[in-house]
N, C-alpha and C positions, 0 to 999 in steps of 0.2 A: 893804431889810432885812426879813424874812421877820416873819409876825408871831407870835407867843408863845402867841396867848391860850391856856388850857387848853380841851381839847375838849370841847363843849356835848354833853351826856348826858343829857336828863330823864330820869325813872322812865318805865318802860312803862307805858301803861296798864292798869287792872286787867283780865285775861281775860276778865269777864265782862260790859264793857263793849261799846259798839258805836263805830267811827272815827268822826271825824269828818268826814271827809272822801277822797276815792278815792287820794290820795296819800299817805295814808299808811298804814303796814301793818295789814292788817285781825288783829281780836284771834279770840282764840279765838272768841269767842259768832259772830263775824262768819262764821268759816271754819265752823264746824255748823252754823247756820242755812243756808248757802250750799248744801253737802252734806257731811256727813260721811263721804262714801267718801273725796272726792277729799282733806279732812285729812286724815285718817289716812293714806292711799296716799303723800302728801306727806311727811309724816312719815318712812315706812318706805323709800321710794324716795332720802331725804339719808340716811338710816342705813348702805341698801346703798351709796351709792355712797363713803362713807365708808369702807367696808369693802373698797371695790378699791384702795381707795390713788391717787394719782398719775395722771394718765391716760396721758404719756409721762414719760420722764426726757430731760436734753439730753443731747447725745453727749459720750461718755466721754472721746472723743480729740481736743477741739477746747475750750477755752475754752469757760465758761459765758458768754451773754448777759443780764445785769440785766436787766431792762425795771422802770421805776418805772410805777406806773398811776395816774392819776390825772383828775379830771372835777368840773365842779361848782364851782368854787373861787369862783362869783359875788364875782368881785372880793378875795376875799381872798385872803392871801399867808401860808399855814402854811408849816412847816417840812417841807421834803421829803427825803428822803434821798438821797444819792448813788447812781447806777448806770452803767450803758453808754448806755443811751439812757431819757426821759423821754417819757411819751405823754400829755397831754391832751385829750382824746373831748369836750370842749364845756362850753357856757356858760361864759366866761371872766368875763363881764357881768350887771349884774344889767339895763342899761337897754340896754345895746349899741352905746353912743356912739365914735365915735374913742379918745377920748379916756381913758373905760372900757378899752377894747382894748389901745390904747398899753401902759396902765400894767403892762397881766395883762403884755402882751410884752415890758416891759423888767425886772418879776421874773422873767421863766421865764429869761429872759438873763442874771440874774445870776447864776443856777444855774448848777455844775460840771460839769452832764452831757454829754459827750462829742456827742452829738446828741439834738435836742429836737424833735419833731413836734407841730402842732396839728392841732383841726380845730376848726369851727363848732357851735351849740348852738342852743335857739331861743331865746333871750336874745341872741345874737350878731348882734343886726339890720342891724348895720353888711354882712357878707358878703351879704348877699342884696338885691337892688334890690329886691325887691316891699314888703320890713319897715325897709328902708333909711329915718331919719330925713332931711327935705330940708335939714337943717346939714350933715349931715356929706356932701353929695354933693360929689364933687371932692375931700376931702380924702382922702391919702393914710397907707398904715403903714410903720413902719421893722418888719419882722421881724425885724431883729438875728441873722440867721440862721438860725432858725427854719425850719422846714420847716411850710408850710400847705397841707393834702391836703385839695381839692376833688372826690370823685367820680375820683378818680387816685393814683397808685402811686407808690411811691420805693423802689431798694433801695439800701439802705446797709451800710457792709462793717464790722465788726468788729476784734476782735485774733483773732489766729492763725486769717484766712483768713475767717469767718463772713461768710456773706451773708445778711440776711434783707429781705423783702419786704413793704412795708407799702402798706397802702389804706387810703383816709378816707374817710366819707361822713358830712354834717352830717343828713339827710335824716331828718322825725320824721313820725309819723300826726298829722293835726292836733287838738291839743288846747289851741287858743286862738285869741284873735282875731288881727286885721291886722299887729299890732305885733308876733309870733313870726315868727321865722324857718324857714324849710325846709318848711313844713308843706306835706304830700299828702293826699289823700284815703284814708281807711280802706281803700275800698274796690276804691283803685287802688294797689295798691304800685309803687313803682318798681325794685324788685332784681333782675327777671328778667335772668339772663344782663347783670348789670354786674358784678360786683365779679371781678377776674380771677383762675382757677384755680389759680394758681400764688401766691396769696398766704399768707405766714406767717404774719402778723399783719392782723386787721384791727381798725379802728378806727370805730366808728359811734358818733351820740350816741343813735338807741333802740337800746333791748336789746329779743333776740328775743322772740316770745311764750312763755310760762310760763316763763321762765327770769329770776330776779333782777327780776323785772319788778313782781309783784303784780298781775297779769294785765293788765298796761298797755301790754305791749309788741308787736311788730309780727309778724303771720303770715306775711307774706312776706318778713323778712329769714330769718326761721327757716326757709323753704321753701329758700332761697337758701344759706342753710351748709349744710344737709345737703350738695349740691353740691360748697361748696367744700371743708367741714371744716380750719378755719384751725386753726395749733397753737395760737394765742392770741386769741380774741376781747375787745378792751376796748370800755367803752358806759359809759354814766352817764344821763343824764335823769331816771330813775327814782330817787330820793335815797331811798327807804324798802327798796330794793331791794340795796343793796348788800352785796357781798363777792365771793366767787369759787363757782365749781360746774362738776364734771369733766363733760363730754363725752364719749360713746365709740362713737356713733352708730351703735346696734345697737339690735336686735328689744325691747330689753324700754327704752329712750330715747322707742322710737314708739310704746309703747302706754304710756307715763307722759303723753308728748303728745298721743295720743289721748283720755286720757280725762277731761284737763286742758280738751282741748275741746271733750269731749261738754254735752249739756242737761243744765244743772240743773235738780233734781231735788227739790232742798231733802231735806229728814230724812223726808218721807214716800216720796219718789220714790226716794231708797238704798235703803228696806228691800226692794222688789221686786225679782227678777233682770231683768239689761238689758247690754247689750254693756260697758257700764262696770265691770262684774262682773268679765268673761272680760277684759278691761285689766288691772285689778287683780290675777288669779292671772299673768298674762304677767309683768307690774312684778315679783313677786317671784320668780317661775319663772328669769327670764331675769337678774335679779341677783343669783340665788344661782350661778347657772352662771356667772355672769361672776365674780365672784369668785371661786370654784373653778380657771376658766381662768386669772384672772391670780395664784395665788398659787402655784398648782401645777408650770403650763405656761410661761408664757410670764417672769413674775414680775412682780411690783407696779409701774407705772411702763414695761412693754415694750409695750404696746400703741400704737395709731395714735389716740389720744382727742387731747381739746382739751381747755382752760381760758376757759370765759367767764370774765368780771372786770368786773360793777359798780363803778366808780373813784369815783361819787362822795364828794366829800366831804363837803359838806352833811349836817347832820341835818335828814330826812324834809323837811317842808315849809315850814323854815328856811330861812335864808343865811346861818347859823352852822356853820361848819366842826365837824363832830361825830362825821366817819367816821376810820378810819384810812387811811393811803398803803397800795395792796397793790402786792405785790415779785413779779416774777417770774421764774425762770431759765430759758429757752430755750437 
């Protein structure tokens, strides 16, 4: 039985506060003190892309595909909404036990969704022998049908003919001790040339760098989409980070992410010119043109972009369900 409670909200904190800690969203005082180009640019860079609309629309002549999104659920059981298929991107666990595990996979089971994919999280210790507890070695899961994508691919077919192709990767930069799962070194990604070309959907527990992340998230998965350019990107780990954010992986994407990347600078280092500068007229050169392109030319929605999707649900550095389910139609 799904559970009820109403979604945990605190008040944000005041602006002119500073976080408390990296996971969760930094306040205003936090992003100025940092550098005030790259707020602002942040700022104006969701404006334009709000202002393109859509990054694709699904095709006209085939059935739309639901996709439910969802991540983070550390053991609890909200209420989800019905679609075509259900994707949860990790952490099913707060501790990672068999028995943790079981329970996530016998709610996701009781679900109506037509097809339901998992993947692993770093809370998910059980998947991994190195964060594997020594109780649960030898014990086995009932997936109940369930689809569980390891570093591997599934494609699954639709109504009226759709096929789309999904990838899972539990795989996080490490950000804890022995007891997390998946964890790589910063400074060695693992995404070169794995996640296959042809995928529609992928499914990772980090989210790329500067995107939905609050800069927590991974340079070389974001090296790696550029590549692929999935139509749908889902990820969760980052619980401060959530919601969705179009893709259209063009000239004025690479110098948002350039300049996301570049030294800070703090509020004395903005006020001088610096390559971070010449970013910033690109960010809105190239998003006023693209917007011009898709409203004129092509129309809102016809282009070849993506949709990242932050799933979790957690509020920030809780284990109270505190986000909403995001829905999406391919």
């Amino acid at each position: 039985m799904a559970d009820q409670k109403p979604l945990r909200k605190p008040s944000p904190p005041w602006p002119w506060s500073r976080r408390k800690q990296i996971w969760d969203p930094p306040t205003l005082l936090d992003l100025i003190l940092d550098s005030p180009l790259r707020a602002l640019m942040s700022f104006v860079y969701a404006i334009l892309l709000s202002l393109r609309g859509a990054p694709f629309n699904p095709p006209r002549n085939k059935p739309n595909v639901r996709v439910i999104c969802i991540s983070d659920t550390h053991t609890n059981t909200p209420h989800v909404p019905n679609g075509d298929v259900l994707i949860h991107a990790g952490d099913l666990t707060n501790a990672g036990t068999v028995g943790e595990i079981q329970a996530q996979i016998d709610w996701l089971s009781s679900l109506p969704h037509r097809e339901k994919i998992i993947i692993a999280g770093n809370h998910d210790s059980y998947f991994d022998p190195k964060s594997k507890k020594a109780e649960d070695k030898g014990k086995k899961l009932n997936y109940r049908g369930l689809h569980y994508l390891h570093n591997q691919s599934i494609t699954l077919k639709f109504k009226g003919g759709r096929k789309l192709t999904f990838y899972g990767s539990p795989d996080i930069p490490q950000c804890g001790g022995s007891d997390f799962a998946f964890q790589y070194n910063k400074a060695s990604p693992p995404w070169q040339n794995r996640i296959p070309r042809d995928t529609d959907v992928l499914i990772t527990h980090t989210p790329p760098k500067y995107h939905l992340d609050i800069n927590l998230g991974c340079s070389g998965l974001l090296s790696e989409i550029w590549k692929v350019k999935p139509r749908l990107h889902i990820f969760g780990h980052i619980h401060s980070g959530h919601g969705r954010e179009a893709v259209f992986w063009d000239e004025g994407q690479l110098a948002y992410e350039r300049l996301m990347a570049s030294k800070r600078g703090g509020i004395l280092g903005d006020i001088f010119p610096s390559p971070a500068w010449v970013d910033a007229v690109k960010i809105i050169f190239y998003g006023i043109r693209g917007i011009l392109w898709d409203r004129l030319m092509v129309g809102p929605g016809g282009g070849n972009g993506g949709l990242l999707v932050n799933a979790a649900l957690v509020w920030q550095s809780t284990t109270d369900v505190g986000n909403p389910v995001e829905i999406v139609e391919l």
